[in-house]
KOLKOLNU-377932 format. One line per 3 residues: number of its first residue (from 0); their letters; for each residue x, y, z of N, C-alpha, C. Coordinates in Angstrom, 1 decimal. Layout:
KOLKOLNU-377932
NUM	A	X Y Z X Y Z X Y Z; ...
END
This chain:
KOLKOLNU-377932
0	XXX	20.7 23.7 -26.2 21.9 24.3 -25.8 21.6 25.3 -24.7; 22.2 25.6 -23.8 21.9 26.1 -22.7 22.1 27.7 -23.0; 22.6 28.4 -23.9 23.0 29.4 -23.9 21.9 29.5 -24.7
3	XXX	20.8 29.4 -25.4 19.4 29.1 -26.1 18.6 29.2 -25.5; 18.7 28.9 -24.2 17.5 29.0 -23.3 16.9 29.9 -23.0; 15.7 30.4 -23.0 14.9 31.8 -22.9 14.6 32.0 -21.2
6	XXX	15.1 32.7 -20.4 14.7 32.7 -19.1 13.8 33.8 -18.6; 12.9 34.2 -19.7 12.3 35.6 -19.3 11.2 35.2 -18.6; 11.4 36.2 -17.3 10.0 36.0 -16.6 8.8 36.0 -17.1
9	XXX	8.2 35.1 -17.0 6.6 34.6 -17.7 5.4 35.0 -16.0; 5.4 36.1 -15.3 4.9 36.3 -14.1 4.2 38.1 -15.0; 3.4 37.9 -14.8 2.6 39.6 -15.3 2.6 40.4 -13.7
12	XXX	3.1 41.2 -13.9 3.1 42.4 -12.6 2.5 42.5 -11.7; 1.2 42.4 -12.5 0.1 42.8 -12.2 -1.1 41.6 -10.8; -0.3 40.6 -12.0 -1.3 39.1 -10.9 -0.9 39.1 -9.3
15	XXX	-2.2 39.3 -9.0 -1.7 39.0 -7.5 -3.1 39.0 -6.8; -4.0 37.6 -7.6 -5.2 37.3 -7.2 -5.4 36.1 -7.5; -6.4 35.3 -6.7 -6.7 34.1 -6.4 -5.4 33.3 -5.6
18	XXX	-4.6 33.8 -4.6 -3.7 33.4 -4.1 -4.0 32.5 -2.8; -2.8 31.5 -3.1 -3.6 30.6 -1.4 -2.1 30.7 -0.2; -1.8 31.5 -0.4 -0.7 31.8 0.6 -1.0 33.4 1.3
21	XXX	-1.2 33.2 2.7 -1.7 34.3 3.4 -1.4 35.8 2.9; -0.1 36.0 2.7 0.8 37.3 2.8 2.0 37.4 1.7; 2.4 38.1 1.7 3.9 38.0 1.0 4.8 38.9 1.9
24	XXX	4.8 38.9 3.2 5.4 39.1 4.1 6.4 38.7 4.0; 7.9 38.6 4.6 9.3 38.3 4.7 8.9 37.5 5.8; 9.3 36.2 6.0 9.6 35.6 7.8 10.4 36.5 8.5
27	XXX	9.8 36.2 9.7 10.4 36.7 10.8 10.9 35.6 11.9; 11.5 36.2 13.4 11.7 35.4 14.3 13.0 34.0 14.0; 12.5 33.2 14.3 13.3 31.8 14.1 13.3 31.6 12.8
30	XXX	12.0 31.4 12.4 12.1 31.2 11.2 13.2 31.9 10.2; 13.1 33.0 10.0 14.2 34.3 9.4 15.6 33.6 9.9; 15.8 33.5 11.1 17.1 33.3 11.8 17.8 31.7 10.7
33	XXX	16.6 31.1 10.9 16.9 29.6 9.6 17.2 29.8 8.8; 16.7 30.7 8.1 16.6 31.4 6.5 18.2 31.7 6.7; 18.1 32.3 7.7 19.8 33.2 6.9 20.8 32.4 7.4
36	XXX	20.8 31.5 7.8 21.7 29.9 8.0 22.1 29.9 6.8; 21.3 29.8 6.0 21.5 29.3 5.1 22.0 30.2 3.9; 23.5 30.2 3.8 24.4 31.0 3.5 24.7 30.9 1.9
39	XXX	24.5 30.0 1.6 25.3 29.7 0.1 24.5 29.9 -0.9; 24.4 30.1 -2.2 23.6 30.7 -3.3 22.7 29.4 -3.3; 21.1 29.6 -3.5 20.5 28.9 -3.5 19.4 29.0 -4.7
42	XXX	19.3 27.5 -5.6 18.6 28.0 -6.4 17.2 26.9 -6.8; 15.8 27.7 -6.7 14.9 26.8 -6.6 13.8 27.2 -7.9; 13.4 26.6 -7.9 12.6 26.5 -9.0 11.0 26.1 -8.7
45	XXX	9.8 26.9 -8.9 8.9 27.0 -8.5 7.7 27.0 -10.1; 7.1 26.1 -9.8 6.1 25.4 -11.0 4.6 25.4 -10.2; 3.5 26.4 -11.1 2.0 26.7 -10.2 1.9 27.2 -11.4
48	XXX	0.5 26.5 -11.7 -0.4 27.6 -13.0 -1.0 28.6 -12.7; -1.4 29.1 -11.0 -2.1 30.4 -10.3 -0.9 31.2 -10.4; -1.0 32.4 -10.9 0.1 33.4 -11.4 0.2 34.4 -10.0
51	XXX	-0.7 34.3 -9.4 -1.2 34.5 -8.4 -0.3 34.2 -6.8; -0.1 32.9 -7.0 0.7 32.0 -6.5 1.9 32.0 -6.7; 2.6 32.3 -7.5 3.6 32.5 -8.4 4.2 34.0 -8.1
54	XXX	3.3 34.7 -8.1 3.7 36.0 -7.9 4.1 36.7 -6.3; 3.3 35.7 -5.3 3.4 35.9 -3.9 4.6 35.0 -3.4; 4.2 33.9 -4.0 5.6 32.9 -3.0 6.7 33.1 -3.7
57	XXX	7.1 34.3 -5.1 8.4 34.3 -5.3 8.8 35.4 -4.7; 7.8 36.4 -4.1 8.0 37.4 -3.1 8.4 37.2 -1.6; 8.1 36.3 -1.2 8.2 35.5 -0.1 9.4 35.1 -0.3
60	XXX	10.1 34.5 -1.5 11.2 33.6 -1.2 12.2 34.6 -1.5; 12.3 35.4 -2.5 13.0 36.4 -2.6 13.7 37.4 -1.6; 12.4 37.3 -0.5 12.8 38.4 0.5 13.0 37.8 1.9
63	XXX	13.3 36.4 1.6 13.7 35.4 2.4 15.1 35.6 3.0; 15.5 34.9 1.3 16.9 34.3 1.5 17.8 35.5 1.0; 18.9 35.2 1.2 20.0 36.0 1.2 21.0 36.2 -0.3
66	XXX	21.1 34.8 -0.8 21.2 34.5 -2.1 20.7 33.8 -2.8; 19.7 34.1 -3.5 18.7 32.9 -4.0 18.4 33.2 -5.6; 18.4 32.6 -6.4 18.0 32.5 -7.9 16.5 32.2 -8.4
69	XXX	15.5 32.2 -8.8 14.3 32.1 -8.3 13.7 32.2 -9.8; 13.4 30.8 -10.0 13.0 30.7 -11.5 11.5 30.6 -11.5; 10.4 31.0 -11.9 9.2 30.6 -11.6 8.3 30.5 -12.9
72	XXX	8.0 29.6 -13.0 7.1 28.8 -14.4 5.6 28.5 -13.7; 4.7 29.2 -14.8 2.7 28.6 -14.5 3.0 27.5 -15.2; 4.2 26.6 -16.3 3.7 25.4 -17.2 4.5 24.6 -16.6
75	XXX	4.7 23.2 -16.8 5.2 22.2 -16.4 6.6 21.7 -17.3; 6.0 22.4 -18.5 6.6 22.0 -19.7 7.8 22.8 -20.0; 7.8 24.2 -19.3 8.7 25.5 -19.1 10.0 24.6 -18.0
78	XXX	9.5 24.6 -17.1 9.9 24.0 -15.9 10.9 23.1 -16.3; 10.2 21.8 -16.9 11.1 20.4 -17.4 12.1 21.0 -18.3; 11.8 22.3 -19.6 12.9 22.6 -20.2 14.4 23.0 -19.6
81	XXX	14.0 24.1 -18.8 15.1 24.1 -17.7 15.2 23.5 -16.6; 15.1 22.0 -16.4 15.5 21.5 -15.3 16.4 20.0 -16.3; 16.6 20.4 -18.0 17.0 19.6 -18.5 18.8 20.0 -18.3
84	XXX	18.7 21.1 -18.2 19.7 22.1 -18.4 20.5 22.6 -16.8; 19.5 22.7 -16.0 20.0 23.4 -14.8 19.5 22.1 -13.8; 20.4 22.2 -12.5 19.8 21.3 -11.4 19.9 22.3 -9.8
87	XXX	18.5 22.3 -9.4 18.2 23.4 -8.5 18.5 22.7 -7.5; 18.6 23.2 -6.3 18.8 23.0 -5.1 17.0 22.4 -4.3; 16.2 23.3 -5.2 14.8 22.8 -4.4 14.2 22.8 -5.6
90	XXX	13.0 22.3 -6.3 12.3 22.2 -7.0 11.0 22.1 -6.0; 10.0 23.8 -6.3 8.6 23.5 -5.7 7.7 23.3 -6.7; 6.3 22.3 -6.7 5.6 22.1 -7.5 4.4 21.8 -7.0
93	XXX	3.0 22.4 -8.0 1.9 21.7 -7.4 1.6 20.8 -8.1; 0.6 19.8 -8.3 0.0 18.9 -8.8 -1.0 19.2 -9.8; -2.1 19.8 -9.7 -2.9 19.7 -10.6 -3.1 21.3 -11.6
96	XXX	-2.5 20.8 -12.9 -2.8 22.1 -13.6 -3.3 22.0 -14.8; -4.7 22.3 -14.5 -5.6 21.2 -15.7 -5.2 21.6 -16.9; -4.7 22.8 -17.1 -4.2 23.3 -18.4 -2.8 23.3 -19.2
99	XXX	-2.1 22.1 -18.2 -1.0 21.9 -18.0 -0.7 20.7 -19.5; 0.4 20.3 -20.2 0.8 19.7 -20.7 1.7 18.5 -19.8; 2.2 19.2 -18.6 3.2 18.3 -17.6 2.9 18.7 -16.4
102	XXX	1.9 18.8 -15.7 1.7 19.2 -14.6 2.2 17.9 -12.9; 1.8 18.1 -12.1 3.1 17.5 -11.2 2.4 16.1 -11.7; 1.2 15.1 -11.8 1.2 14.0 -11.9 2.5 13.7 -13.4
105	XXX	2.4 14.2 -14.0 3.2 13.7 -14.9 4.8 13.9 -14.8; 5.1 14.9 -13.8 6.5 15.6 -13.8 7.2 14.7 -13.2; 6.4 14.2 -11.9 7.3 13.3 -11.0 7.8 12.1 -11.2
108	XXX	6.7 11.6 -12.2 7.7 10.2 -12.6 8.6 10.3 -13.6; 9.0 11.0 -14.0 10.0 11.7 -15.2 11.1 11.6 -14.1; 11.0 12.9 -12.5 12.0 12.8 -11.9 12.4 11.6 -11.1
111	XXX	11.2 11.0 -11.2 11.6 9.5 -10.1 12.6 8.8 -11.3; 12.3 9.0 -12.3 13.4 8.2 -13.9 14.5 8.5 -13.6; 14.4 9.9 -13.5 16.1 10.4 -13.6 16.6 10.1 -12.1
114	XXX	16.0 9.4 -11.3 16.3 10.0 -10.2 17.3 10.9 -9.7; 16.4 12.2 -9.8 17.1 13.0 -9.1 17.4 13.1 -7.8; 18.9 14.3 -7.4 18.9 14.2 -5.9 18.8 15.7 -5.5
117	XXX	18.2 16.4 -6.2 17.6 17.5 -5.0 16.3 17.3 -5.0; 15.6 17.9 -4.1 14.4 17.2 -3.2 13.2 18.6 -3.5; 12.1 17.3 -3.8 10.9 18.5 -4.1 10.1 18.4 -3.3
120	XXX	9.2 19.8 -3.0 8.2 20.4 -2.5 6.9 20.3 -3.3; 5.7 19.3 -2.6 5.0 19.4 -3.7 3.9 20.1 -2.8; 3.4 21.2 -3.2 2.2 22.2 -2.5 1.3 22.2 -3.5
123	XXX	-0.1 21.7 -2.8 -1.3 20.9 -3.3 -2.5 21.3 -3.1; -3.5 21.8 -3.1 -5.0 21.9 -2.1 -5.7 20.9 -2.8; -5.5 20.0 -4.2 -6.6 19.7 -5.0 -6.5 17.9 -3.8
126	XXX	-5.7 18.1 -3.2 -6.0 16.5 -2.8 -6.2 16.1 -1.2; -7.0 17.0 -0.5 -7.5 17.3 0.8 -8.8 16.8 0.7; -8.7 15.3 1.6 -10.3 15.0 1.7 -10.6 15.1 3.6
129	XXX	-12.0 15.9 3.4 -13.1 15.9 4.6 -13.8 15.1 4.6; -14.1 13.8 5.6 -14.9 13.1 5.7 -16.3 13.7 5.6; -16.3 14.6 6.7 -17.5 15.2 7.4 -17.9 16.3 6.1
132	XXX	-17.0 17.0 5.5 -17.7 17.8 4.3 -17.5 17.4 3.0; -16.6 16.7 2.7 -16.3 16.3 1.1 -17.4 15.0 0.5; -17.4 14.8 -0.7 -18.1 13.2 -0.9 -17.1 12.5 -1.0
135	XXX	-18.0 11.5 -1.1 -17.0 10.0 -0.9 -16.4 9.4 -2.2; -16.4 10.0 -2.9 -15.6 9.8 -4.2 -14.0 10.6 -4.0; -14.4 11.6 -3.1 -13.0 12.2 -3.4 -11.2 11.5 -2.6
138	XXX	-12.6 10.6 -1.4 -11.3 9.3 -0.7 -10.7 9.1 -1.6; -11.1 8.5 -2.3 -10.6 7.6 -3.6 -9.1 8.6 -4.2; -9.0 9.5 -4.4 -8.7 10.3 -5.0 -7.5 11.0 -4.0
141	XXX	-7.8 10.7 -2.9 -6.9 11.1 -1.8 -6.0 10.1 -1.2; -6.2 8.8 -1.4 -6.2 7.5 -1.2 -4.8 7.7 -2.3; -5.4 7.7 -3.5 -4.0 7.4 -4.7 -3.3 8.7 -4.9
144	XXX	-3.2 10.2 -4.3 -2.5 11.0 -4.2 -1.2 10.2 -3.0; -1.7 9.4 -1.5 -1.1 9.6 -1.0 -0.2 8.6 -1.2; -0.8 7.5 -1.8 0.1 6.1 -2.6 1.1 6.4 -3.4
147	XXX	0.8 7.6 -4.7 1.5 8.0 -5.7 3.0 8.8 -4.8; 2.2 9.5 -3.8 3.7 10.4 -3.0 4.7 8.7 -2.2; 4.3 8.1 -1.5 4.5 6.9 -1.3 5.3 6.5 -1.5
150	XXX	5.3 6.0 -3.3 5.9 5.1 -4.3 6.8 6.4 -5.0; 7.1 7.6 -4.6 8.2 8.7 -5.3 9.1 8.5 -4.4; 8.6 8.5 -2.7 9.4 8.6 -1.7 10.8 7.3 -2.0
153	XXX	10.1 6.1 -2.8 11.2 5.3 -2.8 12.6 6.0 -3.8; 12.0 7.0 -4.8 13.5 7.1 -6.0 13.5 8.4 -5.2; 13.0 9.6 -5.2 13.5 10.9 -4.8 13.1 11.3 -3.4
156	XXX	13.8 12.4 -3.5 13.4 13.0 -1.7 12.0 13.9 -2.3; 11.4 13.6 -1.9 10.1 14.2 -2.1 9.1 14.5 -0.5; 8.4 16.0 -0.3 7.9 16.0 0.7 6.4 16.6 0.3
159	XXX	5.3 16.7 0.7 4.3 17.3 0.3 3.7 18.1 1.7; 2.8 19.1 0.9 2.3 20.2 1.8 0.9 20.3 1.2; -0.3 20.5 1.7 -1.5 20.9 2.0 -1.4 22.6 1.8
162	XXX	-2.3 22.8 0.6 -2.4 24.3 0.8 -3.9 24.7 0.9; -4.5 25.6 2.1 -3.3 26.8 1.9 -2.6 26.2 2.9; -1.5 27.1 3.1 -0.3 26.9 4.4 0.3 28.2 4.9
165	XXX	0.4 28.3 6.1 1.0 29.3 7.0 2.6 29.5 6.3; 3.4 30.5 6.5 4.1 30.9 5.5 5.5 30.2 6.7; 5.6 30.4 7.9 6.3 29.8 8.8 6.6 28.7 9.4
168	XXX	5.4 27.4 8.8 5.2 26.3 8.5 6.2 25.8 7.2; 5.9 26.4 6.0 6.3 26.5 4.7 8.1 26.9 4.7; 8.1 27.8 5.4 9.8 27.9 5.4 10.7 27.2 6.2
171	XXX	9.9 26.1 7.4 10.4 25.2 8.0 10.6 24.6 7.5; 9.8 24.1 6.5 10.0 23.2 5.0 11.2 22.9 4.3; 11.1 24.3 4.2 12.3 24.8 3.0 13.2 24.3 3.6
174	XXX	13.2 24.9 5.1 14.9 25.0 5.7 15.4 23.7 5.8; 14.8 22.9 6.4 15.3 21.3 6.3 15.3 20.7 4.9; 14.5 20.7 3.8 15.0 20.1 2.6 16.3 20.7 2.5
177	XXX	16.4 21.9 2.5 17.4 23.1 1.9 18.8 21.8 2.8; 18.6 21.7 4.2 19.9 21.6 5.1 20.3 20.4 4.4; 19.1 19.0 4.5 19.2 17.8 4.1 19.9 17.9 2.9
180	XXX	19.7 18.7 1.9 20.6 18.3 0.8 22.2 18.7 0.8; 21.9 19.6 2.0 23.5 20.2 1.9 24.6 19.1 2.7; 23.7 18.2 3.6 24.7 17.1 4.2 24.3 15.9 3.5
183	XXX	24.0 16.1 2.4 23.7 14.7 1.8 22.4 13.8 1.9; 21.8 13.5 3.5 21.1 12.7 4.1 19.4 13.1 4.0; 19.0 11.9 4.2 17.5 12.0 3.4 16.7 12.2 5.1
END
C-alpha cells in the first residue's frame, strides 16, 4: 500500500567518503542554463551502495534542478520497493553492489519485463577495461557488460556512463534523457 511505504532517508550525514564524483558543486554555464529548461517537477531516483556517492550526487542534483524529488537508496531492493509504487522520471543506477540483494545486474531485467518507459542512467566504474593496464580476463567481463547494455537497449531506454565522470558531462546526460522523455522519443 503506498501510504505504508517508509521513505526515510537511509543517507548518514556524515558520509561523504570514498566518492567518485569530483565535487558537489552546482553546474554552472550551459550546462545550469539546461538544468533550468527544465521546468516541471522532476522526480528521479538514485540506487549506489557508496553512501558516499549517494550523498554527493544527491547534492549535485538537488542544487541543480529547480523542482526535483530525490529519492536515494545504497540497496537495490529499497529502490524496487518504491519503483513498485512510484514511476520516476529518471531512475540512476550502478551495477555492482556486491552486498546487494538486487543490484543493477539483476534490477534491469526486472525493468526490461516491465518494460518500463522512463529511461535509466546506469553509472559504473566496475566495467572499464585497459588493454594496456588491466588483465585479460577482465575483456571478458567488459565484452558481456556491453552485450548485457545492448540487449536492455532493445525493451528500455537505457544509457550508460563510466565512472568517475565530470559533473558537466553527467548533467548533459540528464538533460537529454530528462527532454527525451518529455517528448516521448527515444
Amino acid at each position: 500500500m503506498k501510504d505504508d511505504f517508509d521513505l526515510t532517508p537511509r543517507i548518514p550525514e556524515t558520509a561523504k567518503t570514498n566518492a567518485v564524483f569530483p565535487s558537489n558543486e552546482p553546474a554552472s554555464g550551459v550546462l545550469q542554463d539546461g538544468l533550468e529548461k527544465i521546468e516541471r517537477p522532476v522526480k528521479v531516483i538514485f540506487v549506489n551502495d557508496n553512501v558516499g556517492n549517494l550523498t554527493l550526487m544527491g547534492d549535485w542534483i538537488l542544487g541543480c534542478f529547480k523542482n526535483v524529488t530525490l529519492y536515494s537508496f545504497a540497496s537495490g531492493d529499497l529502490a524496487w520497493e518504491l519503483l513498485q509504487h512510484e514511476e520516476p522520471d529518471l531512475l540512476i543506477t550502478d551495477m555492482h553492489r556486491p552486498n546487494d540483494v538486487l543490484d543493477g545486474w539483476k534490477m534491469i531485467p526486472l525493468l526490461m519485463e516491465k518494460k518500463v518507459k522512463y529511461p535509466v542512467l546506469v553509472l559504473s566504474g566496475c566495467m572499464l577495461f585497459n588493454p594496456d593496464t588491466d588483465h585479460p580476463s577482465l575483456k571478458a567481463v567488459s565484452a558481456h557488460y556491453s552485450n548485457f547494455l545492448e540487449r536492455a537497449q532493445q525493451f528500455i531506454q537505457i544509457k550508460a556512463l563510466c565512472l568517475p565522470i565530470e559533473f558537466e558531462r553527467l548533467g548533459g546526460e540528464i538533460i537529454s534523457l530528462l527532454k527525451k522523455d518529455e517528448t516521448g522519443t527515444a
